[in-house]
N, C-alpha and C positions, 0 to 999 in steps of 0.2 A: 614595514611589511612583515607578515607571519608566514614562516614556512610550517606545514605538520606532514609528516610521513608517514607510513605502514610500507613496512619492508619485509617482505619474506623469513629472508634468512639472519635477520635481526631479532631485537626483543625490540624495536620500535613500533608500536600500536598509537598508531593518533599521536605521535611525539611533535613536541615543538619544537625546531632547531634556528639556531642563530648563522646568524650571515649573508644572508643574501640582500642585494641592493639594487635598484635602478643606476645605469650611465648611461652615458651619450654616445658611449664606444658602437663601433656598426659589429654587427652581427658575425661578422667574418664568414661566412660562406653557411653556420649551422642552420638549421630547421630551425625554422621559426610558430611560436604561436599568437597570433596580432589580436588584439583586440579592438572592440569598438564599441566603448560605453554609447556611442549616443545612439546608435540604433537597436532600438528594443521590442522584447516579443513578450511573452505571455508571464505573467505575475504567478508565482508560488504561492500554491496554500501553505504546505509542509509535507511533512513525514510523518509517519507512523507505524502500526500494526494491530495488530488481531484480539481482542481481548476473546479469549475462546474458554469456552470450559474446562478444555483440554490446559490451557496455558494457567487458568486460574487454579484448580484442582491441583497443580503440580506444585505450585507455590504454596499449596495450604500442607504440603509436606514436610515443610522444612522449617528451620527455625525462623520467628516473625521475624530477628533480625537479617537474616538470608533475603526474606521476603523482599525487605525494605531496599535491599540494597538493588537488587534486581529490580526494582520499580523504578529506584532514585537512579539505576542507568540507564534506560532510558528515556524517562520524562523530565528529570529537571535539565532547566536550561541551559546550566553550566558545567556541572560533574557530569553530567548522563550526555543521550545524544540529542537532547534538544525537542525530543517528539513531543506535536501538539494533533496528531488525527488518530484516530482508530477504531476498528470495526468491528460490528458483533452481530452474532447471529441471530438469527429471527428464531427461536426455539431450536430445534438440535440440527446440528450438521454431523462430519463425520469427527471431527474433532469433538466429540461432546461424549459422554460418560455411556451414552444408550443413546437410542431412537425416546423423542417426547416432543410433548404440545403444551402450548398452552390452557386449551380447552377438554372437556367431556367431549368421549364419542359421540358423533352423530347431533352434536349442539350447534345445530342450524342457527343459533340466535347468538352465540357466542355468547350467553349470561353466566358462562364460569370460567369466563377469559380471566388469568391470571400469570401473573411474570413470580410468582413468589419460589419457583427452583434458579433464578438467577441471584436473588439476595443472597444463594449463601455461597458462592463463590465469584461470580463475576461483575456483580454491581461494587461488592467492595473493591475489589479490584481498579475498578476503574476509577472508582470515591479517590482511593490511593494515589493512582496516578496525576487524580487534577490537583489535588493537595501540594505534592510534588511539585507538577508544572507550576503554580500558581495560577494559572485561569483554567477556564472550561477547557475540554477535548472537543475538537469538532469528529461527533461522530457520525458513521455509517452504518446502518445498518441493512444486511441482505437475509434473503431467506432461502434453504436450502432445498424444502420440499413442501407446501401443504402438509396438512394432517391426511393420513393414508384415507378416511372414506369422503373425501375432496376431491381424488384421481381415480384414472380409469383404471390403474393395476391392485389399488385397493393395498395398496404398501406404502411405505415413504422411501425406502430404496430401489433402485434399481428404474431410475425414469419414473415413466408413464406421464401423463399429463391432466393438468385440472380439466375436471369436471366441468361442461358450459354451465349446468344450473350453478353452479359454486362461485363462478368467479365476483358476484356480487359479496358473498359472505367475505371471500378469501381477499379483496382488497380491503372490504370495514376491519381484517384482522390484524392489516399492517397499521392503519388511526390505531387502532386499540392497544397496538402495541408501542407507538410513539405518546401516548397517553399515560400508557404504566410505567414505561422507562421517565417520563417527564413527574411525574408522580412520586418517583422517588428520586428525583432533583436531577437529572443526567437528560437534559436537553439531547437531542436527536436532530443534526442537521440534514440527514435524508438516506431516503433508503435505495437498493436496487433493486430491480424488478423478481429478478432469479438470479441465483450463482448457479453459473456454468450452464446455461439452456439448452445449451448442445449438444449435449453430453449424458449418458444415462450410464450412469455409475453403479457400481456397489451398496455406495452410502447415501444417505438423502439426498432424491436428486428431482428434476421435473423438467420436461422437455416444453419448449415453445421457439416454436417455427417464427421468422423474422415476422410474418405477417401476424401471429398468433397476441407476439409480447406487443405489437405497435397498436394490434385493436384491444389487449387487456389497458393499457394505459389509456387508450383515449378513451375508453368507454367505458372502463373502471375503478381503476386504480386514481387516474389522475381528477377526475371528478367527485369521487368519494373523498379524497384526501382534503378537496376546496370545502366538501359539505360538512366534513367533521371539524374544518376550524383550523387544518395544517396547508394552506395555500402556498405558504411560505418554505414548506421542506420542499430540498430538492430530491427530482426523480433520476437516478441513471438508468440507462441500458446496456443490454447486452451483459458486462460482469463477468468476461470471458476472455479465449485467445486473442492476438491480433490478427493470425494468417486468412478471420473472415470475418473482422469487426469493420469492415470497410463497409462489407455490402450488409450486413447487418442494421451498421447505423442508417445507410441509405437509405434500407426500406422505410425504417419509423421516422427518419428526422425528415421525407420528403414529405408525409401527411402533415400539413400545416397545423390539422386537429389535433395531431399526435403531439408533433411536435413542441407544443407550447406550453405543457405539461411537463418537457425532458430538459435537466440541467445542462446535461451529456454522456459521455458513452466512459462506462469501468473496462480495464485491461487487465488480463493476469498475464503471466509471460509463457505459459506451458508451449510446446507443440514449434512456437516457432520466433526468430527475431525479426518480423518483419515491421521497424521501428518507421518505417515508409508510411506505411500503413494510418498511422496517427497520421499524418502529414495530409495526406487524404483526406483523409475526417474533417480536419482542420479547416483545409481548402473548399470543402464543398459547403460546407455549416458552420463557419466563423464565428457565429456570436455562440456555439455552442463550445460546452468545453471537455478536457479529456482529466481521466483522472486510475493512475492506477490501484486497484482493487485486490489483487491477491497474486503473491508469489512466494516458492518454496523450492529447497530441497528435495526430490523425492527419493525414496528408497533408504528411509531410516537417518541415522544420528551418523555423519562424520567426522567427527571430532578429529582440530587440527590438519585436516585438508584446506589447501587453498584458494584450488579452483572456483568452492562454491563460494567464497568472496569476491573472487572475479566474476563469475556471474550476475554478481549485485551490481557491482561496479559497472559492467558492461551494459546494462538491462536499465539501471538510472539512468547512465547518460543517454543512452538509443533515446528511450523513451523522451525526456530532458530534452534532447536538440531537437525532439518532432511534436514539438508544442505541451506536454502534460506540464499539470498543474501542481498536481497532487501524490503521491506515493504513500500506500499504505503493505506493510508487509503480512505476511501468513501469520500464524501462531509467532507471538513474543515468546513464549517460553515452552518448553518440550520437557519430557522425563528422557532417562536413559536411553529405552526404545525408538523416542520418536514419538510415541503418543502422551497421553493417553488416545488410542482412538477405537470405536467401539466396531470397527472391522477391519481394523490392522493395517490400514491405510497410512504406515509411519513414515513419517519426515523428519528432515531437520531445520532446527531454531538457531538465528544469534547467539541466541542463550541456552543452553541446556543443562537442567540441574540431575542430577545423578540422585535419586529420593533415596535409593540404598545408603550410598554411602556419605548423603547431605553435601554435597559436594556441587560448586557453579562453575559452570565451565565456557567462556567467550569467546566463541566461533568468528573465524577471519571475514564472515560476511556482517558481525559486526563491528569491527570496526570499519570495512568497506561503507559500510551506509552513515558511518559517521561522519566520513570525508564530505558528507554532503548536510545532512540533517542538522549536524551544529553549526556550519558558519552560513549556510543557505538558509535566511531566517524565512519565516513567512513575510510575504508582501514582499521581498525581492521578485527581479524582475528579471528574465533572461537577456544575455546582450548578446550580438554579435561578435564572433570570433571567426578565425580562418586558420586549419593545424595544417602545415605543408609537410609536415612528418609524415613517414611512410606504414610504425605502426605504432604510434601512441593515437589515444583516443582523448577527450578532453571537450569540455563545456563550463560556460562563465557566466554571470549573473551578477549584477549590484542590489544590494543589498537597501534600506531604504534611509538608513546612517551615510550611504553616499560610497562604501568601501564596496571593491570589487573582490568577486571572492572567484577563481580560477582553480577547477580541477580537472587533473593529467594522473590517466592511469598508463602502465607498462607492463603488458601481459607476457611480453618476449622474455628472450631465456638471457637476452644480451641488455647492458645498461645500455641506454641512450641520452644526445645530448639534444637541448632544444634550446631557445632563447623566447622568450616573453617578453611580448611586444607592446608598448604603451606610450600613447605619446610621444614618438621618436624614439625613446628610451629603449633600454632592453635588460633585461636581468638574463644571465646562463642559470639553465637550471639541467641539473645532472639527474634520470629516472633510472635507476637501479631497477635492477631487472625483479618480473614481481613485483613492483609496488604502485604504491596509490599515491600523489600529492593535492594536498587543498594551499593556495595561495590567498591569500588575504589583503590585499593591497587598501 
């Protein structure tokens, strides 16, 4: 059995430590946390994050071997953390250098569609990463806003919504763009419909109403995608909070028409943890699946806080025990600010490299996401567990090698004791206050 820890007030980061064992000894009165490999729930794609302009452009600051290394943590399987998913934007979000398209104004026909401002920072980028990993990325890709004379505000920020005559161009623009990205060898496993439809932002943004997104995919998006020759990408929806991805999903996934076009429903975590919420989803549309799409820091770079890797921690497992499949995170890499972003919309990254002073710097919410991304392979499969602790949090998974991998976080100020329950057996295991454990069994 493998212990690894992250402890606060340690220099332990993802450490591996020796000693611990199964006996036959009873429990003696502690919390327990029981397992139950044989009952199982939903299969893991992976982990990931954001291949963003913002993230690429920042890495072209520094030295190539800087670069490399930041790639090599986290996509190779063994020294990094394991990441095999990641997402990118359909021409510019607000992470992106400016507002851009990929087309000429007003080119109704799309004949000067072109991805060629991604070749020089984010398709290598991602070349990088598979190289790294050693197989493909399965990617996603969303799009943040139409081309501004698509919409009724005649901007790409600040809302507004497509155009009715448009929406036939604006779904042939997502084939077109799964065509250039395949083109230049980066396979595209599927796209979502809008990031954040809810929501009328600052920075590239575009409203649609539940009824709005569920008639663009049945009537365009998901039929154009059959006629261009992509039957096989898959569609998500929504690509937004959970506190109203319930009734969200309801609307589209009850149109049978709709429906059969949509893989399942993307989560970001903004606004609220209502982790119930998946569960819902889940319950009402079963064969369909859940998958998180985008989450972040906001309000700039805090370096060496801890909270925000508790957040990670807290936001995987919610999501994790209510059926998701998949976990892709916001921007992999950030500058000092928080951006680049082209209206100051700054966050923070895992990663954050300092471009002044060439400097990399490994935020507590990555190693938080490593408690999971490295020993939770893809094709693991979630198991039943039951935590009678009062506040450790915790979820468990076997793996497809047959080994069970169990993670227990402890957000309290106080250490606590629990025992790990397996087949009769029990291991004591000790959560230091602040920290994160992955078990390996």
């Amino acid at each position: 059995m493998k212990l690894i820890q992250t402890i606060k007030d340690t220099n332990d980061r993802l450490a591996e430590v020796e000693g611990l064992s199964f006996t036959e000894q009873e429990t003696k009165g502690t919390p327990t946390v029981t397992l139950f490999p044989e009952e199982r729930y939903q299969r893991i794609m992976g982990f990931g994050g954001a291949f963003t302009e913002a993230a690429a452009y920042t890495l072209s600051q520094i030295s190539e071997e800087q670069r490399s290394e930041v790639i090599k943590s986290y996509y190779h399987p063994i020294e990094g953390l394991g990441y095999n998913l990641g997402r990118t934007h359909i021409h510019s979000c607000d992470f992106s250098l400016e507002n851009y398209t990929y087309v000429e104004e007003e080119d109704k026909e799309l004949r000067t569609f072109s991805i060629d401002r991604e070749h020089k920072y984010v398709i290598p980028m991602i070349k990088d990463a598979r190289e790294v990993r050693g197989e493909e990325i399965t990617l996603l890709s969303s799009p943040w806003s139409p081309p501004a004379w698509m919409k009724t505000n005649k901007e790409m920020n600040h809302g507004g919504k497509l155009l009715p005559e448009y929406r036939e161009t604006w779904a042939l623009y997502y084939a077109k763009y799964i065509e250039a990205m395949e083109e230049a060898g980066l396979p595209i496993w599927g796209v979502t419909v809008q990031n954040e439809p809810d929501a009328t932002q600052v920075w590239d943004s575009c409203i649609y109403s539940a009824e709005e997104e569920r008639d663009f995919v049945r009537d365009h998006l998901g039929p154009t995608l059959e006629v261009e020759g992509y039957k096989d990408k898959k569609i998500v929806i929504w690509d937004h909070n959970r506190d109203i991805a319930y009734e969200r999903a309801k609307t589209v996934l009850s149109d049978p028409e709709a429906a059969k076009y949509v893989w399942g429903t993307g989560l970001h975590w903004y606004v609220s943890e209502e982790f119930e919420n998946l569960t819902k989803i889940h319950d009402d549309f079963p064969d369909k699946h859940l998958i998180f799409t985008e989450g972040c820091i906001e309000g700039g770079v805090q370096l060496g806080a801890w909270h925000t890797g508790e957040r990670y921690g807290r936001n995987i497992m919610g999501d994790l025990n209510n059926w998701l499949e998949g976990w892709i995170d916001w921007n992999l890499v950030l500058n000092e600010e928080g951006g680049p972003n082209h209206v100051g919309n700054y966050c923070d990254a895992p990663i954050i490299v300092d471009t002044q002073e060439k400097e990399v710097h490994y935020n507590s919410s990555y190693y938080y996401i490593g408690h999971f991304s490295k020993y939770v392979k893809p094709n693991a499969v979630r198991i039943k567990h039951e935590m009678d602790h009062h506040s450790l949090q915790s979820v468990a998974f076997q793996n497809e090698d047959g080994s069970i991998v169990l993670v227990v976080m402890n957000e309290t100020d106080e250490a606590e004791e629990v025992s790990v329950v397996l087949n009769g057996e029990s291991c004591a295991l000790t959560c230091e206050a602040h920290a994160i454990y992955t078990l390996v069994i």
